[in-house]
C-alpha positions as a printed Julia matrix, in Angstrom:
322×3 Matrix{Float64}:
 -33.13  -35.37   -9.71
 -30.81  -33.33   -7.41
 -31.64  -29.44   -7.18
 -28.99  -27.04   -8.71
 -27.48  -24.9    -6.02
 -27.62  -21.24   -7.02
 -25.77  -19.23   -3.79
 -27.26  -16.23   -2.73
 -25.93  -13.19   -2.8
 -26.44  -10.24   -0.37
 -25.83   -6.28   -1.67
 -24.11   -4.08    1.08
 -23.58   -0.45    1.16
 -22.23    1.5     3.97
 -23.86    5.22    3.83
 -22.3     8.39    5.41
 -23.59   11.95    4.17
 -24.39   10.54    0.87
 -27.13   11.99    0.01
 -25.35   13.47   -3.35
 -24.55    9.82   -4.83
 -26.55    7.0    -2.46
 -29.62    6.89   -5.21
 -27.3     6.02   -8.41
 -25.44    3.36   -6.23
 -28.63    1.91   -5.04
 -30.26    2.01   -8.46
 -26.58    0.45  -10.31
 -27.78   -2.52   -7.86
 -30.61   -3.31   -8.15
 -30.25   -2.9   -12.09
 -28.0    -5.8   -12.02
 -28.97   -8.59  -14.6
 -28.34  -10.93  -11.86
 -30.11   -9.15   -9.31
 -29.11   -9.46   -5.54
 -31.17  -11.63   -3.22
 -31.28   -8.71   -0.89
 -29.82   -5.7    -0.71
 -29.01   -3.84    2.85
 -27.55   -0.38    3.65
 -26.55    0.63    6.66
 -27.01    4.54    7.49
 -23.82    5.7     9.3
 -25.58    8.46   11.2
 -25.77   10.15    8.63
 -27.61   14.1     9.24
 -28.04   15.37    5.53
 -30.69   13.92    3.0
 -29.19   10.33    3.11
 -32.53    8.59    4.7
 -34.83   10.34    2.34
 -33.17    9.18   -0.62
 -32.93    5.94    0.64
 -36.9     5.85    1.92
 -37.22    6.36   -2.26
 -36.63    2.61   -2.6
 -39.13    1.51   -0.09
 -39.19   -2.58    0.46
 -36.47   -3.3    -2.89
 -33.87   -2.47    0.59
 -32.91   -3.23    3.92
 -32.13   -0.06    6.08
 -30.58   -0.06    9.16
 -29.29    2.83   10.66
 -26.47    3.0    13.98
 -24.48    6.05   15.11
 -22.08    7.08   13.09
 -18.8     4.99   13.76
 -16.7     5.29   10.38
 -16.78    2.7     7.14
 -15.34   -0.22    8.36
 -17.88   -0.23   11.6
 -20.7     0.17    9.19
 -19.45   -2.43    6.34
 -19.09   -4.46   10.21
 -22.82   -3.74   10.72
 -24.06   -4.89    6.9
 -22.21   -7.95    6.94
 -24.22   -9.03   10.08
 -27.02   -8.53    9.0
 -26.74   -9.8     5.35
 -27.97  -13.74    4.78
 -26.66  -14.54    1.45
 -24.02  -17.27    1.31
 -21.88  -14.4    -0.5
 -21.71  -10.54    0.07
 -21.05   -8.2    -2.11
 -19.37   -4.09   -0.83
 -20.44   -1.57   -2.57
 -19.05    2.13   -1.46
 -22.2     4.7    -1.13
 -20.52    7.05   -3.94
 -20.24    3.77   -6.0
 -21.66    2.34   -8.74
 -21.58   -1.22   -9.98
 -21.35   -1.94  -13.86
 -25.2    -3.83  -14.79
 -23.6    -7.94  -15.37
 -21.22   -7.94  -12.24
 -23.16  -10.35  -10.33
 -24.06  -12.0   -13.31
 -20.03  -12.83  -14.1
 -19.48  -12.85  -10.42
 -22.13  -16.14   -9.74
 -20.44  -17.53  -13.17
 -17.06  -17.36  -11.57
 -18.73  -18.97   -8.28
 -19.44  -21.71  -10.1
 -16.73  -22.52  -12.13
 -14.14  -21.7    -9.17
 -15.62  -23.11   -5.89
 -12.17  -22.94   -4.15
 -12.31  -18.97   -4.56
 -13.5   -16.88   -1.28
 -13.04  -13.84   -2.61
 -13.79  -12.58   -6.07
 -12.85   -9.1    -7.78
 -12.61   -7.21  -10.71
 -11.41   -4.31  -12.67
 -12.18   -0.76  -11.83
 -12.07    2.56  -12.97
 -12.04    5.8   -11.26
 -14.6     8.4   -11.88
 -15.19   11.75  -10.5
 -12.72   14.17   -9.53
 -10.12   11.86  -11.48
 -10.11    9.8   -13.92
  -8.36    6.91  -14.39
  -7.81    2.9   -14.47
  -7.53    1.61  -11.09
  -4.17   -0.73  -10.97
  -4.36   -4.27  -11.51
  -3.18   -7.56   -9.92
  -0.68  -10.1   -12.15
  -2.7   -12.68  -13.77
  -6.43  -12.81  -14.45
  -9.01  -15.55  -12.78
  -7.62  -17.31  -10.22
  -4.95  -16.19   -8.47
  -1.65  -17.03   -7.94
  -1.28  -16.06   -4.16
   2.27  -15.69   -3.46
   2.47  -13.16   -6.62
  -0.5   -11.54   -5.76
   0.61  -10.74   -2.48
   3.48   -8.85   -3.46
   2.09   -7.07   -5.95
  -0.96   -6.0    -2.75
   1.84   -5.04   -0.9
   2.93   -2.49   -3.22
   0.16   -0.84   -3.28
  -3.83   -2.04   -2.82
  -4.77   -3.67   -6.51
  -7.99   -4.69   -5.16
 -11.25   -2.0    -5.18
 -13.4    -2.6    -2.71
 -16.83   -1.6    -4.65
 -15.93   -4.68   -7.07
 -15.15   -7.19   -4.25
 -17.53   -9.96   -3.39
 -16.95  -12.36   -0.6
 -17.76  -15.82    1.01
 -19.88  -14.7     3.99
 -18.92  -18.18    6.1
 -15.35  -17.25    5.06
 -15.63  -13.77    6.74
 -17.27  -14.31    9.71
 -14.11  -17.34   10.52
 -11.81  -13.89    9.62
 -12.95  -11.84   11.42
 -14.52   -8.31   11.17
 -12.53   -5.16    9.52
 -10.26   -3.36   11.9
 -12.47   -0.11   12.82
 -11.39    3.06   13.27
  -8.43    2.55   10.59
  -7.56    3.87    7.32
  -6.7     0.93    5.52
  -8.75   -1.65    6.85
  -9.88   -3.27    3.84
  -6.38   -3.84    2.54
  -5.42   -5.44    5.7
  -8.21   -7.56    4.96
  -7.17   -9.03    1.87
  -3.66   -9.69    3.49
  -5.34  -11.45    5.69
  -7.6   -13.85    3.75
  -3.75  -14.34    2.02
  -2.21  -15.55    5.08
  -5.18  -17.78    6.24
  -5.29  -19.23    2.73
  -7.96  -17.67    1.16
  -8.03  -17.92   -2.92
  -8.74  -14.69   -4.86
 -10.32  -14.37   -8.13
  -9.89  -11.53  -10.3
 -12.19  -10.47  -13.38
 -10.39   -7.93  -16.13
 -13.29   -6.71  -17.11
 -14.42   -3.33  -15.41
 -16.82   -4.57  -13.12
 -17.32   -1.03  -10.74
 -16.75    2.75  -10.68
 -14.68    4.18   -8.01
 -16.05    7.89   -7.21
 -13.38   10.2    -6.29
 -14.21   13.42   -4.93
 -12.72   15.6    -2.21
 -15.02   13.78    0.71
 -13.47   10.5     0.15
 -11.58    9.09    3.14
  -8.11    8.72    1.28
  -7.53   12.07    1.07
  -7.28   11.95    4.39
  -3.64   11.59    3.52
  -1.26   11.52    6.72
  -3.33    9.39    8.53
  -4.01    6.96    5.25
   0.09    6.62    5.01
   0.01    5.86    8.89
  -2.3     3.06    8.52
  -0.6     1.46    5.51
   3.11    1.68    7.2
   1.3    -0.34   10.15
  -0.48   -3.09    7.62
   3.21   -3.09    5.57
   4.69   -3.83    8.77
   2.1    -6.31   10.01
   2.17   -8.32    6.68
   6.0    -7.46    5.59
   7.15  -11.64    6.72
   4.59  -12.74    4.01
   6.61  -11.1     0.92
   9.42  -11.28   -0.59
  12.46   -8.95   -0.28
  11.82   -7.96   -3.84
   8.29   -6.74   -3.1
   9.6    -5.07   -0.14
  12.64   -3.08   -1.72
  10.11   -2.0    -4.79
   8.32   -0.46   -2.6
  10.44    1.2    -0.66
  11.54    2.74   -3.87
   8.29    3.69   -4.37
   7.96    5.87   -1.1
  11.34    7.51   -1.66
  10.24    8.69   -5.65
   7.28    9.69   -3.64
   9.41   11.81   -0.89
  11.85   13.4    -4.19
   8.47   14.78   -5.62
   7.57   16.25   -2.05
  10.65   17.64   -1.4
  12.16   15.52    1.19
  15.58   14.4    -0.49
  17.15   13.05    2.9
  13.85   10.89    3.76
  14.07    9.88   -0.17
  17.61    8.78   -0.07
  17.09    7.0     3.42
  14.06    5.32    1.45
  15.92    4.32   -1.72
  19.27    3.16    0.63
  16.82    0.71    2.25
  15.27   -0.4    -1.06
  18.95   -1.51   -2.16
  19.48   -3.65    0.96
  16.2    -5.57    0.82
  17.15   -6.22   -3.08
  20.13   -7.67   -2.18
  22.15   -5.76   -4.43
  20.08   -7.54   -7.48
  21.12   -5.1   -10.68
  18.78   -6.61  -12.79
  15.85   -5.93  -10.55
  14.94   -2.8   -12.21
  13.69   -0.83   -8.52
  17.27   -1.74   -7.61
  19.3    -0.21  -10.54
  17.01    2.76  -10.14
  16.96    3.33   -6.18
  20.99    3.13   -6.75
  20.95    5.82   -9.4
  18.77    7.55   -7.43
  21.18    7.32   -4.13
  24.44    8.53   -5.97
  22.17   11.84   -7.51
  20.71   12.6    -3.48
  23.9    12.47   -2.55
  24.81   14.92   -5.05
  25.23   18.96   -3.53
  22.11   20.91   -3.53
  22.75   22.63   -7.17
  23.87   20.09   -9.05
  21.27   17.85   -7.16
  18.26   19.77   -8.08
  19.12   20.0   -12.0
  20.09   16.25  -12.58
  16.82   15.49   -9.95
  14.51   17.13  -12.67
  16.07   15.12  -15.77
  15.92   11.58  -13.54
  12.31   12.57  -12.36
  10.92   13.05  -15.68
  12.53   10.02  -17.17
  11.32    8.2   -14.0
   7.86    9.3   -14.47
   7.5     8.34  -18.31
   9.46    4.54  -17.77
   6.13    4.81  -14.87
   3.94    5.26  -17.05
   5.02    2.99  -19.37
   5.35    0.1   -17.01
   1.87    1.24  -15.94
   3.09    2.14  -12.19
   2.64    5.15  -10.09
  -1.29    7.32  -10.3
   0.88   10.3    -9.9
  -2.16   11.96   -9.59
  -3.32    9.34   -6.33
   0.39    9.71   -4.48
């Protein structure tokens, strides 16, 4: 009688000054009820008590330790050296809810087409909050689910688990960028990869003032390049949304040129659609920036509190996260 094949499953973590929060990611790991088959973290040359909490877990992990070259170089690193037929991220200021691999190798199972598999989020920590979701639950429609990524990144890393023979065709993450995981799920999209998305929470996104988005000007720089790298793949709908995204962004900065340059481009790549709701608002939007100063600034704060509570309603914006 024919052996069942259970996949394997390797554990990465890429560590970086982390001595605060590397033990409770670590331990959320190896407490899983479907426990990794190994579980390797690569030190980013780091110089505070990282190692030492690590050397607490003796032979339950892999080490390995490089000069420090940023997150994507050492996620790079842990994916060559992990064996399992899937890998699983995990940030070091992470933590992983106890039965993720447990639904994750479920999901395996039942989807084998899937190459990438994710789940719900929340964010802990300096804020707290749901991270945003895709459309649609288990398998993926991709063309939707790529216009809802280009809006804004649905996916959190700490949740994602991947086919390793599926990365290594890819391709390593870009290193030395800000976004380079999103670019990586755009992608997987374009070379036909399936994603697979669990509702359930499945990780806990740490937010604190070390974490590399809040490196903010360079983190915008990095997404205009992926938007404008992956901008053929969508539709002019997903396109125009967000552009009317970045120019409610620019009002609440104070920028109300940039913002009506931003919501004037959102109208053409709607093609004038009325009933697209980013359209009707971008045009409201246009005629009240184009409004003088006085006037301007008192109508702005009316629109930009009803804005905010039909976002919050439709479950948009983190204001909070822009």
């Amino acid at each position: 009688m024919p052996t069942e094949f259970r996949p394997s499953i390797s554990a990465v973590v890429a560590a970086y000054q982390a001595e605060e929060w590397i033990a409770e990611a670590v331990e959320s790991i190896l407490g899983q009820t479907r426990p990794p088959d190994e579980v390797v973290v690569v030190d980013d040359g780091s110089t505070d008590g990282t190692a030492g909490e690590l050397k607490r877990f003796g032979e339950r992990i892999r080490v390995v330790r490089r000069p420090n070259g940023g997150c994507p170089a050492a996620f790079n690193t842990a994916f060559a050296q992990a064996r399992g037929d899937f890998v699983a991220m995990c940030g070091a200021d992470d933590i992983w809810e106890p039965r993720k691999l447990e639904w994750q190798a479920q999901a395996i199972e039942a989807h084998p087409e899937a190459d990438v598999f994710f789940g719900h989020a929340k964010l802990i920590g300096r804020i707290e909050a749901e991270h945003s979701r895709p459309p649609g639950v288990g398998l993926l429609d991709s063309s939707a689910f790529r216009d809802a990524l280009f809006r804004e990144c649905c996916v959190c890393a700490s949740s994602v688990l991947i086919r390793r023979s599926r990365f290594e065709h890819l391709g390593p993450f870009i290193e030395d960028f800000g976004n380079d995981d999103w670019e990586y799920w755009f992608r997987c999209l374009r070379a036909g990869v399936r994603f697979y998305y669990d509702p359930r929470p499945l990780a806990s996104w740490r937010q604190h003032e070390s974490n590399l988005t809040r490196r903010t000007a360079w983190m915008d720089e990095c997404a205009a390049q992926v938007r404008s790298w992956y901008a053929a793949d969508v539709t002019g709908r997903a396109i125009a949304d967000q552009l009317f995204r970045t120019g409610r962004r620019l009002v609440d900065e104070g920028d109300p040129r940039g913002a009506r340059r931003a919501f004037r481009r959102s109208l053409r790549y709607g093609l004038g659609d009325i009933a697209f709701v980013a359209n009707a608002r971008a045009l409201v939007w246009v005629v009240v920036l184009g409004l003088p100063a006085g006037v301007r600034e008192r109508v702005g704060l009316k629109l930009t509190g009803a804005s905010r509570a039909l976002d919050g309603l439709r479950g948009g914006r983190h204001p909070s996260l822009s």
